[in-house]
N, C-alpha and C positions, 0 to 999 in steps of 0.2 A: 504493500500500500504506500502512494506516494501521499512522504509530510509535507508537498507544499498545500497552501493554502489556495482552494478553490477561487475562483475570478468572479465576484459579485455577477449578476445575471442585471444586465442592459435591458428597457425594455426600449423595443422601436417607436412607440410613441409619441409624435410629436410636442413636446408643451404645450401647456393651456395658459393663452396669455390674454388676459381681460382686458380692454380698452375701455375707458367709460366714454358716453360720447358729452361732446361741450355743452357744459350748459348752455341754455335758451337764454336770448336775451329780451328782459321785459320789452314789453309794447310800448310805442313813446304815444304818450297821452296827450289827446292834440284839446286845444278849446277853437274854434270859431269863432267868430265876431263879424258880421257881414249883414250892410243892410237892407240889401235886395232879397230879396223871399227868395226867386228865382234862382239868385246866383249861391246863397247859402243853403239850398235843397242840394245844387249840384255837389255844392265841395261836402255836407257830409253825406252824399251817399258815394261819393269816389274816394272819401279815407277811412270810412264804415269797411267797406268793400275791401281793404286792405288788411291782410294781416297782421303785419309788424307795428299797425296804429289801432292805438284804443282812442275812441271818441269820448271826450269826455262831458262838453256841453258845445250845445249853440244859441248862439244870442246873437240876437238883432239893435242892440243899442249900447251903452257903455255901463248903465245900468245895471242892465240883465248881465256884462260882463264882470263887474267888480262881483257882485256875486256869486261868478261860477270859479274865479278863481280864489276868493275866499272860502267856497266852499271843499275843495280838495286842490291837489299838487299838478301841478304843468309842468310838462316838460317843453312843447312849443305852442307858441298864438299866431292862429292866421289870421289876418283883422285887416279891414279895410279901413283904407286911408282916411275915407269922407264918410265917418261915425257918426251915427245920431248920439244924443241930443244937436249937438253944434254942426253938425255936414260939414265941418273946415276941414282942422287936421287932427282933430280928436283922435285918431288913428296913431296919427304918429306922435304927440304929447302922450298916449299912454303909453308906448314903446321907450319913449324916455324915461317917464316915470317907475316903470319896472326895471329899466337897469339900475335905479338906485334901488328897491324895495326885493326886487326878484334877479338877480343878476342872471339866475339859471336857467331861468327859461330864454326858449330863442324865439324869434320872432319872424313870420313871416307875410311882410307888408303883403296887403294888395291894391291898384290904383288902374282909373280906366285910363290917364291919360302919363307917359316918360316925363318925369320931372325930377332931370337930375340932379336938382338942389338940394331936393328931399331926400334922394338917394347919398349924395355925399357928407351932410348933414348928420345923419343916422347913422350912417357905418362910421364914422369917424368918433361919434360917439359912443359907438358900441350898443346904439341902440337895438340895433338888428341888425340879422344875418342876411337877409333877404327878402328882395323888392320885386313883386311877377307884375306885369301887366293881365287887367282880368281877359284880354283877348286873348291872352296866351294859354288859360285856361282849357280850352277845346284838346289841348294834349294833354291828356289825365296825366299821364307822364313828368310833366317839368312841376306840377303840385309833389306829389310825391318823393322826388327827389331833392326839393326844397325841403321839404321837413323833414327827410333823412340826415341833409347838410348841415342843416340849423341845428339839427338835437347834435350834432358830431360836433357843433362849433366854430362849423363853416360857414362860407357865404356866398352866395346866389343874388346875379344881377341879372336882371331880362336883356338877352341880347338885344332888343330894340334900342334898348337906353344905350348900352353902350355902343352901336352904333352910331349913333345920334352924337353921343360927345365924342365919338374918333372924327368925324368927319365936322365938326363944328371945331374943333380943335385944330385940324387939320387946314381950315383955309384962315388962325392967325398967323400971321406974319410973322417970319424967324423960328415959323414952328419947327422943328427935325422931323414932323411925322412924313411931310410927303417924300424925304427920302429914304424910308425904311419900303422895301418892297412889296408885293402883294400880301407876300408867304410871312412877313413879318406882321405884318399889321392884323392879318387875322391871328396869330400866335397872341400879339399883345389885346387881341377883344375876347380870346379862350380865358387868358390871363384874369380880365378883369371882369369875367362871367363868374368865375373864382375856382376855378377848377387848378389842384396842384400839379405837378410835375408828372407824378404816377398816374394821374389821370388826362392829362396832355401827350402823354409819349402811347397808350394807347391810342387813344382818336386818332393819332397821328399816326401808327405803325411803326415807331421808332423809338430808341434806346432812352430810358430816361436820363443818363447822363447826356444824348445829345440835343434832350430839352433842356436842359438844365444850362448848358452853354450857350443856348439861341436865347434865353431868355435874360442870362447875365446883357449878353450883347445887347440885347432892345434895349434894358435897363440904361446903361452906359450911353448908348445913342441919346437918352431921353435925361440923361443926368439925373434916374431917378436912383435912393440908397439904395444897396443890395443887400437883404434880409432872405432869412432860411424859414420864415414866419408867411404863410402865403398869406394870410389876410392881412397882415401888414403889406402885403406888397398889395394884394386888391386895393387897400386903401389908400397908399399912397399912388399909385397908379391912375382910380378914379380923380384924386385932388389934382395930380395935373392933369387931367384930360379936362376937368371941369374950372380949372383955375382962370382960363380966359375963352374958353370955348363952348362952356354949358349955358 
């Protein structure tokens, strides 16, 4: 009889190796504020409609609003501009007001007609993340993706407006835009739609490091600072688009 010691027995078995999957991330809890019957029937049944958003109230006046956010937590407000009681800018005075009382919430203006004052005004105040015109509404799509942005802490400008001040900017005198070329100039209105880097090098099919170099360059062309913060660079971007051109 052999004294070695026997060879423990292998089983072929593959391991059992448990994955848990990622947690779910809550709903961003939207509130409304909008004072066309019409147009607030659409937008809560197209962010009803959505999964990743819990509805939490709709209100048609500023009234019916202080109360629903009093009543529970927001995470974004879609609110239009010309609020009742006042039809002015009660929209956007209570977007100011909440970044002193509610800094957390993000806010998603809405207005029928581009006024980029308003729009510079407000992001440079940190009032809000995002300005849609209500014609642009008709694509369920750019709602949705705005109050995706807004809860991330981003920011969304309606391409009309910022066409509006590239091309209003464009015929001051001494301006650098007219000599940035096509392919430049639409880079710099993705830029201040607010879209980063990683989200410009796809639209574009190309390397984020070689957005990231075409965007240095507009910068430099346009003597604006260069920051690693895209909403600072939205913002300062809009101020000079808007500085003598809005």
């Amino acid at each position: 009889m052999s004294s070695r010691n026997p060879k423990p027995e292998t089983s072929s078995r593959p391991a059992v190796i448990t994955v848990r999957p990622p947690p779910e991330e809550p709903p961003i809890r939207v509130v409304v504020a909008e004072s066309s019957r019409v147009i607030r029937e659409f937008l809560v049944l197209t962010l009803a409609a959505e999964e990743s958003i819990a509805l939490v109230a709709d209100c048609g006046n500023a009234l019916e609003l202080d109360a629903a956010l009093a009543a529970g937590e927001t995470d974004v407000l879609v609110i239009d501009v010309r609020l009742p009681p006042s039809n002015g800018d009660e929209g956007i005075r209570i977007a100011r007001r909440l970044r002193e009382t509610h800094p957390q919430i993000g806010v998603v203006l809405l207005s029928q007609y581009a006024e980029p004052a308003d729009v510079l005004s407000l992001l440079e105040s940190g009032s809000a993340r995002a300005y849609l015109l209500k014609d642009g509404l008709s694509n369920r799509h750019n709602l949705i993706v705005a109050v995706r942005t807004v809860a991330r802490g981003g920011i969304v400008v309606d391409p009309e407006i910022v066409d509006a001040l590239i091309e209003a900017r464009a015929r001051v005198a001494r301006s650098p835009l007219p000599r940035l070329s096509r392919a430049e100039r639409e880079l710099l209105a993705v830029i201040v739609e607010g879209k980063d880097d990683a989200a410009i090098a796809i639209s574009l099919a190309v390397p984020e490091r070689t957005v990231g170099l075409r965007v240095k360059a507009i910068l430099e062309r346009l003597e604006l600072p260069q920051t690693g913060d895209s909403c600072r660079r939205v913002q300062d971007a809009l101020a000079y688009l808007a500085e003598e051109g809005g």
